[in-house]
Structure formats: structure tokens, C-alpha cells
Backbone as CSV, one residue per row, in Angstrom:
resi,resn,N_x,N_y,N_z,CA_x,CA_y,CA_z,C_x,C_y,C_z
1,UNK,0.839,-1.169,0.000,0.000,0.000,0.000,0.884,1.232,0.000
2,UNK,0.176,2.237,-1.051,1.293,3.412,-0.703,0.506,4.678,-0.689
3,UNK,0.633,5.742,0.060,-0.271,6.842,-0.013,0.709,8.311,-0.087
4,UNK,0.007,8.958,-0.937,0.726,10.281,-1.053,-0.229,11.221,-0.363
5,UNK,0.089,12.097,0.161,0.026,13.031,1.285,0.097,14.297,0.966
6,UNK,-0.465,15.779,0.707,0.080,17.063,0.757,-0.882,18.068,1.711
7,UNK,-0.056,18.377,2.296,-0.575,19.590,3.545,-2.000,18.771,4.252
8,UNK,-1.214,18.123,5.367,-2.179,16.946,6.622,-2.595,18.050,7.767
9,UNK,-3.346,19.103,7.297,-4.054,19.771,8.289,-5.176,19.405,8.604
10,UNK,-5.607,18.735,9.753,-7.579,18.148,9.838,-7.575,18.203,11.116
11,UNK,-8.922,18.605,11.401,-9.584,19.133,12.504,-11.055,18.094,12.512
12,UNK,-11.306,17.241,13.061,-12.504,16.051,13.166,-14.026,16.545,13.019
13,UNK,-14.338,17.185,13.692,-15.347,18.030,13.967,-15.552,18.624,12.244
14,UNK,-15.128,19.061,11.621,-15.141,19.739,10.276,-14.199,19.588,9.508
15,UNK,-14.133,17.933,9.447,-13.324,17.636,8.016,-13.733,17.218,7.504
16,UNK,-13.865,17.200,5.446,-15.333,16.595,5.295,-13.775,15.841,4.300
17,UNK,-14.267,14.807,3.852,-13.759,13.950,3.278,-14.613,13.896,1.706
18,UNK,-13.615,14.008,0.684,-14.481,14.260,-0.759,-13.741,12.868,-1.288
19,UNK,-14.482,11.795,-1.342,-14.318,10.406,-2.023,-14.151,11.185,-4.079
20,UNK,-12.791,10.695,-4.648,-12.838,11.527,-6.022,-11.935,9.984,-7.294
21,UNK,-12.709,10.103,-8.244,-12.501,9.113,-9.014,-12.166,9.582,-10.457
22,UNK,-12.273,10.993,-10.776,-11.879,11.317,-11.714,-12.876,11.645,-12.983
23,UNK,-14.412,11.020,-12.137,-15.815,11.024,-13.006,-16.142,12.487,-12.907
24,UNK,-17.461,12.618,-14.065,-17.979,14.319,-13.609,-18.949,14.290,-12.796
25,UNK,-19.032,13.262,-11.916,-19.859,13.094,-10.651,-18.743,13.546,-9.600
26,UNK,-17.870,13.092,-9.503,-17.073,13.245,-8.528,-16.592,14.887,-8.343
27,UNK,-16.471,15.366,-9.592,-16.375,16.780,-10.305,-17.497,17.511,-9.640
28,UNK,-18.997,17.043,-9.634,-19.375,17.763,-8.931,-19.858,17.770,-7.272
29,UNK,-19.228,16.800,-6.941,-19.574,16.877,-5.510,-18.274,18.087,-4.783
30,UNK,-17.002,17.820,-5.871,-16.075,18.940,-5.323,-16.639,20.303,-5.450
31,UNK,-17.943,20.483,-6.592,-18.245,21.922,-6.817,-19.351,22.034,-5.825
32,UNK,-20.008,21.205,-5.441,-21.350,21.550,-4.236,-20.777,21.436,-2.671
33,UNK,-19.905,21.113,-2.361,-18.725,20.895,-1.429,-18.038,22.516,-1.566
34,UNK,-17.711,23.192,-2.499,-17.179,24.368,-2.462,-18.059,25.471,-2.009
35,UNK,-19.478,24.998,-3.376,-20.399,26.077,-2.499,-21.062,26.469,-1.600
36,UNK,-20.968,25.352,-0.518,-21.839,25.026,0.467,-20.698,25.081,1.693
37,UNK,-19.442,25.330,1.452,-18.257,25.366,2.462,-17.278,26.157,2.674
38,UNK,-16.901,26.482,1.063,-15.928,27.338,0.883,-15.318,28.873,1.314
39,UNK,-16.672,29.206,1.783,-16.467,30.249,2.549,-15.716,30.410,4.032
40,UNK,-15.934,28.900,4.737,-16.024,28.994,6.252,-14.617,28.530,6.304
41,UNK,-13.679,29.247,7.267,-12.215,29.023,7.063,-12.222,28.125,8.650
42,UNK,-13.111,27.185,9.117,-12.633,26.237,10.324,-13.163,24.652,9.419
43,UNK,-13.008,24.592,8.246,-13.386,23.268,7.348,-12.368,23.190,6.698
44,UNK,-11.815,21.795,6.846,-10.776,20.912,6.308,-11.626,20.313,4.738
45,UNK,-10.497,19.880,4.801,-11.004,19.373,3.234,-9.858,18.166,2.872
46,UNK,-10.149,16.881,2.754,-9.284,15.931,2.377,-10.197,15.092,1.092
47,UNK,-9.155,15.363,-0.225,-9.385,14.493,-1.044,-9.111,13.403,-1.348
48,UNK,-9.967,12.859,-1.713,-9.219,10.953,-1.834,-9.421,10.571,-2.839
49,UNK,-8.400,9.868,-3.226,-8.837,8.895,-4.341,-8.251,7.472,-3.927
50,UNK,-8.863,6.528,-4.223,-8.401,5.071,-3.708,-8.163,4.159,-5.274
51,UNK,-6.974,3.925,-5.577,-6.421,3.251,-6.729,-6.391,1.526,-6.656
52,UNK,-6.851,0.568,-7.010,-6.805,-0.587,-6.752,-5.973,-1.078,-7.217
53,UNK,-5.206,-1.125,-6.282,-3.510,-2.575,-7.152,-4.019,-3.946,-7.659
54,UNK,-3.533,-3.585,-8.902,-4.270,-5.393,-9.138,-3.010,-5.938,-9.053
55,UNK,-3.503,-7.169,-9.018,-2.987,-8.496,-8.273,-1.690,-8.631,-9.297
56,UNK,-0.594,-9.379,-8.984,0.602,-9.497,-9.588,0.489,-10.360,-10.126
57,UNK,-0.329,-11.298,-10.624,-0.551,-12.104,-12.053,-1.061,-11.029,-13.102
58,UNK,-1.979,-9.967,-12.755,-3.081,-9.404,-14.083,-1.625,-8.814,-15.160
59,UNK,-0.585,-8.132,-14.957,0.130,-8.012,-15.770,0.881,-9.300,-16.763
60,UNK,1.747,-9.322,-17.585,2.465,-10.166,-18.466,3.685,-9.905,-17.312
61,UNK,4.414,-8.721,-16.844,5.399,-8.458,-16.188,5.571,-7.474,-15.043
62,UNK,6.931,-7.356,-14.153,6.450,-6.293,-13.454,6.542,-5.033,-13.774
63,UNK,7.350,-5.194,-14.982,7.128,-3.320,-15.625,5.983,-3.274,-16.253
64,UNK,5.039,-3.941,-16.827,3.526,-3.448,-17.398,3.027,-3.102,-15.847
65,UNK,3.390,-3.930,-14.845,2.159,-3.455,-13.386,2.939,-2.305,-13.179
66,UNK,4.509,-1.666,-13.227,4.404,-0.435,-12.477,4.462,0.884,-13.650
67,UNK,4.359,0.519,-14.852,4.459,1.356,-16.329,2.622,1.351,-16.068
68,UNK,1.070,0.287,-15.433,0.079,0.684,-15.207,-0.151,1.451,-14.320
69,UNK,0.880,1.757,-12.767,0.200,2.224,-11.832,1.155,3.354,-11.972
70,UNK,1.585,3.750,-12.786,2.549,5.596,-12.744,1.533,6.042,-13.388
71,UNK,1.205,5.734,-15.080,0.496,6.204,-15.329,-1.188,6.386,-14.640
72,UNK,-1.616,5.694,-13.897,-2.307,5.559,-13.321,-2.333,6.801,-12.135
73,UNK,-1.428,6.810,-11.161,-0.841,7.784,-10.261,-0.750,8.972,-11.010
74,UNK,-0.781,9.351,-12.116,-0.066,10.707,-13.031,-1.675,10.857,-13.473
75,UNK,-2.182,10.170,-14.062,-3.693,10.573,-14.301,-4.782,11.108,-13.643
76,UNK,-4.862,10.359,-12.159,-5.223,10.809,-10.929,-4.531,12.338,-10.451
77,UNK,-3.235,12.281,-10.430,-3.025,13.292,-9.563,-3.428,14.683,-10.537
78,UNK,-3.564,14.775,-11.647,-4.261,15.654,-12.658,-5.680,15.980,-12.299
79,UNK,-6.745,15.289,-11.876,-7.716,15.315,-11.549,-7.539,16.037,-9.922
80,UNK,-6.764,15.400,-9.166,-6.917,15.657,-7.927,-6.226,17.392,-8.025
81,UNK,-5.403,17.571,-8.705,-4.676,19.170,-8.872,-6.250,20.251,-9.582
82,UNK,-6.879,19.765,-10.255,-7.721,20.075,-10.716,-8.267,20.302,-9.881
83,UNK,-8.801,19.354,-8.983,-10.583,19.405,-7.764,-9.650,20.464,-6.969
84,UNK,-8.320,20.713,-6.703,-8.344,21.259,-5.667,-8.124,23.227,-6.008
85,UNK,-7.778,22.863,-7.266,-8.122,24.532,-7.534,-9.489,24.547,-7.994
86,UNK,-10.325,23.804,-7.777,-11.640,24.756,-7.535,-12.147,24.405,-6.028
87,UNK,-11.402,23.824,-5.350,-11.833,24.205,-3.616,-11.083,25.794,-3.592
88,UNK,-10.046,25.560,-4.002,-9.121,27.380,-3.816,-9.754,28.788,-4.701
89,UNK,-10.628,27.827,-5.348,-11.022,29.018,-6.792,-12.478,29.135,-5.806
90,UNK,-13.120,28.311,-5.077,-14.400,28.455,-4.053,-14.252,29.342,-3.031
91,UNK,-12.927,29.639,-2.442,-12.762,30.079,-1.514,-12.436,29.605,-0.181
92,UNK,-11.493,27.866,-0.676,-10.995,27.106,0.456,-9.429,27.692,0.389
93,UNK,-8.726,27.991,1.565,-7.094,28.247,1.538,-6.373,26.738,1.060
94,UNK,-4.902,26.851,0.902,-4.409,25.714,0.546,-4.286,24.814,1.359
95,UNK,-4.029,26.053,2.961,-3.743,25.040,4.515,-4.837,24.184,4.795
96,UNK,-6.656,24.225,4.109,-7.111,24.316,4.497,-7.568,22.826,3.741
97,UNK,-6.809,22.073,2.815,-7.330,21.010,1.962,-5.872,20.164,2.139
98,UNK,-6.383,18.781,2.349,-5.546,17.714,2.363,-5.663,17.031,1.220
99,UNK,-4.738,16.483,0.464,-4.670,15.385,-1.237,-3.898,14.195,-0.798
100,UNK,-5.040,13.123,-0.870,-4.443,12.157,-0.818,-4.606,11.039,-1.846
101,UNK,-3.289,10.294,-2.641,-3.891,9.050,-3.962,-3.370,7.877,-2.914
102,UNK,-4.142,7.003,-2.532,-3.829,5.751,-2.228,-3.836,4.509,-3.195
103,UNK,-3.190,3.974,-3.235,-2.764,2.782,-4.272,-2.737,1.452,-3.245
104,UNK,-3.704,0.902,-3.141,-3.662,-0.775,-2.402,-4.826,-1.612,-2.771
105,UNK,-4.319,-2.631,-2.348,-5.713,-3.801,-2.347,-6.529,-3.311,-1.548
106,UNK,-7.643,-4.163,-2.522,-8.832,-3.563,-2.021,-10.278,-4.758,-2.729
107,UNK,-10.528,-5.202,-1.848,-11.956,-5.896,-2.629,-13.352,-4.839,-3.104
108,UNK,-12.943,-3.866,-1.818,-14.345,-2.766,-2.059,-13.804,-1.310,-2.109
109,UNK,-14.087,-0.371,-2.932,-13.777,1.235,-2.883,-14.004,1.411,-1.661
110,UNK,-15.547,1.441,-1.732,-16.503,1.713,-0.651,-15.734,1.687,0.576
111,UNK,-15.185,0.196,1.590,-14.473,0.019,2.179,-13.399,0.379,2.550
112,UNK,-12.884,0.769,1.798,-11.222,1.350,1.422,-11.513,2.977,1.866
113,UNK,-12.750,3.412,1.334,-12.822,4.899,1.780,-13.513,5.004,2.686
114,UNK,-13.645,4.389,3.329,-14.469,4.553,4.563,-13.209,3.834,6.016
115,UNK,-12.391,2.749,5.307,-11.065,2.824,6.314,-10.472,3.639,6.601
116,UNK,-10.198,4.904,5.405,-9.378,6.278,4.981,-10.181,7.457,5.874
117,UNK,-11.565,7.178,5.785,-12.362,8.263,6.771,-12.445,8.247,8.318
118,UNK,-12.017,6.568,8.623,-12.238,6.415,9.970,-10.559,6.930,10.551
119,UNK,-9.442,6.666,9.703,-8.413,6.764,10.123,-8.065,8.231,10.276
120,UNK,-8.646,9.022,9.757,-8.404,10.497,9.455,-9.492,10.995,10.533
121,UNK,-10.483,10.445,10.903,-11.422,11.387,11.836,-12.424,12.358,11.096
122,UNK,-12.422,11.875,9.835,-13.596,12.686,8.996,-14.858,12.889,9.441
123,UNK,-16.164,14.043,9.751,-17.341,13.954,10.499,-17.937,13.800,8.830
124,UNK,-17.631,13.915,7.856,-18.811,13.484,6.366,-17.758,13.152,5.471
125,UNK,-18.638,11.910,4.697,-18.385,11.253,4.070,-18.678,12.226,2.514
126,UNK,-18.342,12.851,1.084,-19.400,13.208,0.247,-18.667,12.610,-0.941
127,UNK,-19.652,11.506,-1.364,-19.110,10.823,-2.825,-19.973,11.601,-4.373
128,UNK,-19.546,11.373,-5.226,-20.788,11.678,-6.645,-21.466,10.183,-6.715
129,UNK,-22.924,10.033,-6.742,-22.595,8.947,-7.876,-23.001,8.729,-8.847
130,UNK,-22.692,7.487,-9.135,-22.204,6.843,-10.487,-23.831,6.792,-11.017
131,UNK,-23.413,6.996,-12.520,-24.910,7.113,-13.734,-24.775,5.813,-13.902
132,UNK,-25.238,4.797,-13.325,-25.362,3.207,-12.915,-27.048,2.640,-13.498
133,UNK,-27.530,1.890,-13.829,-29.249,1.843,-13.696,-29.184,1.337,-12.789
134,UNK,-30.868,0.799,-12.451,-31.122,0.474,-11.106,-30.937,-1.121,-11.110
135,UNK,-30.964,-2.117,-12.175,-30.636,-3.528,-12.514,-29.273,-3.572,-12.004
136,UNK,-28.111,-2.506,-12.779,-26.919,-2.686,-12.471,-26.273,-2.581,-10.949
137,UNK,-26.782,-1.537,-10.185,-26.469,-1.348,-8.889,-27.445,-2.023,-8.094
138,UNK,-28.435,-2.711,-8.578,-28.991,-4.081,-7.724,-28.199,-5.157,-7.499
139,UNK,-27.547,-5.570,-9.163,-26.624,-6.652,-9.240,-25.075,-6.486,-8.731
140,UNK,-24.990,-5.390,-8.881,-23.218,-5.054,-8.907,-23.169,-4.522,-7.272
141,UNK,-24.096,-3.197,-6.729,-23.932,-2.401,-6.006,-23.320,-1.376,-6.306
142,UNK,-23.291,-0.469,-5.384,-22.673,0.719,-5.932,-21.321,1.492,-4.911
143,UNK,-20.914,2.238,-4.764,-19.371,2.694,-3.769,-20.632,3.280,-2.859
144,UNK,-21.395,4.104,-3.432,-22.038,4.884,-3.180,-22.924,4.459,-2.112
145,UNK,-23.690,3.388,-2.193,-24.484,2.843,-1.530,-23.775,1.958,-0.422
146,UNK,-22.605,1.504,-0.862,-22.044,0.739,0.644,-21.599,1.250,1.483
147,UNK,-21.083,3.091,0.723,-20.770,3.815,1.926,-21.953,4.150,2.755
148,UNK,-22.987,4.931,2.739,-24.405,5.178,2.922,-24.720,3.660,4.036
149,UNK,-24.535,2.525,3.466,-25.336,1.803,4.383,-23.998,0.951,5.418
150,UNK,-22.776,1.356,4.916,-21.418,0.875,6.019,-20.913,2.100,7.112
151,UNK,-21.283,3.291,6.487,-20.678,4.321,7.566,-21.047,4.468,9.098
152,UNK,-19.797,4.752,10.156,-20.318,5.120,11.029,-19.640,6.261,11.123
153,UNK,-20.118,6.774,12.446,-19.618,7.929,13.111,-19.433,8.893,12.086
154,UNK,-20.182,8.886,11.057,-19.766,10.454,10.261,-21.253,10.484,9.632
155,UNK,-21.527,11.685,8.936,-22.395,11.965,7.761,-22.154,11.521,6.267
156,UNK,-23.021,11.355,5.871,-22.782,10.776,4.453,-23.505,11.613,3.297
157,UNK,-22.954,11.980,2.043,-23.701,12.918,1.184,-23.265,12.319,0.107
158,UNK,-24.299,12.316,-1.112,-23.858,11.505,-1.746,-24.351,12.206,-2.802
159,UNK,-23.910,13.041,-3.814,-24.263,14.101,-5.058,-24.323,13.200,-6.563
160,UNK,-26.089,13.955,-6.636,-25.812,12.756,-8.025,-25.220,14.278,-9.295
């Protein structure tokens, strides 16, 4: 597991945790998250994104698995540089937002960001979600919905 880290300022009480995947769902939970926060300078802000390492057979070698997860890491962190100048373009300071890309196993997102929320002391959870039908997230489920029905100790918002 490996996690990258920039400016670990969080305060429990008002850190909201923005679950981010790179979708224009996720895009806009960072923009209803800005407008609904961005003003108030005692709110943290930690972005996440959770990267799933696949397993060390799915490649042919180990340079296709780490030539998948740079580019992978480099694609993400574009998105995540992105969400966070429009928390700064909202009116969040820089001290005032945490970026984090985690890269590990993982059977569930859902899980994975909700380990990341409990470990950090996040009081809300806010994911986008996914333009899924209702057959598919019956059969499949959704990040969205396991956070919603796995979370504790925090709030959960979930922006379609």
C-alpha cells in the first residue's frame, strides 16, 4: 500500500472527506462541497482517491504493473490538482485542503474509503454517484451505496 500526502491539516469536527474518481460526478460533488463550504475558514477538506492494485498475475510483467500504476498515479493526480483549484477558486485556503492518492488492495472502494475516513477522523463522508441503472447497482452495487449503508460515526452525502 502506498499513499501520497500534501498539507495533513484536519480538525474532526469539520473535516469533510471528498471520495474523487476522476468522473464528472465526482467533479461535482467537489463543486457543491465548495459552495456550500468554501467560505467557512474552520473546514478541512481531504481528497481521496483510492487506486486498486491489481494483483501481480493481471500483468504479463512487473514493468507493465508499475508502467500501469505511474500512469495511473499521473492521471489521478491531474484530476486531484484540478478538484483542488476549484476548492481554492471556491474560496478554500491551501492550509485548508488535504490530497491524498492511495494505491492498495482492495476488494471494495466503498471500504477502502471509509477505512481512509475512519483513520483520518472525517465527520462526512461526500461521494458523486455513479450514472449506474437500477438492474446494475442491484446486481453489482454501488461505492455509493455501501458507503451510505457501512458508515459510522460520520455523515454521508452523496451528489448525483
Amino acid at each position: 500500500m502506498s499513499s501520497q500526502t500534501v498539507n495533513a491539516e484536519t480538525k474532526g469536527d469539520r473535516h469533510i472527506l471528498i471520495a474523487v474518481d476522476g468522473s464528472e460526478n465526482s467533479k461535482r460533488a467537489v463543486i457543491y462541497v465548495t459552495e456550500f463550504f468554501g467560505r467557512y475558514r474552520d473546514v478541512f477538506i481531504t481528497l481521496l482517491t483510492i487506486v486498486p492494485e491489481p494483483s501481480e498475475d493481471y500483468f504479463a510483467t512487473d514493468r507493465e504493473r508499475e508502467q500501469w500504476l505511474e500512469n495511473k498515479q499521473q492521471e489521478m493526480n491531474l484530476f486531484l490538482a484540478a478538484y483542488k483549484d476549484i476548492l481554492i477558486g471556491g474560496g478554500f485556503r491551501e492550509e485548508q485542503i488535504d490530497v491524498r492518492l492511495v494505491i492498495r488492495e482492495c476488494t471494495s472502494i466503498g471500504e477502502a474509503i471509509l477505512e481512509e475516513q475512519e483513520k483520518l477522523g472525517c465527520s462526512m463522508v461526500v461521494v458523486g454517484r455513479r450514472g449506474i441503472s437500477h438492474n446494475e447497482e442491484f446486481i453489482f452495487g454501488s461505492t455509493s451505496i455501501k458507503i451510505l449503508h457501512q458508515a459510522k460515526n460520520c455523515a454521508v452525502m452523496v451528489i448525483e
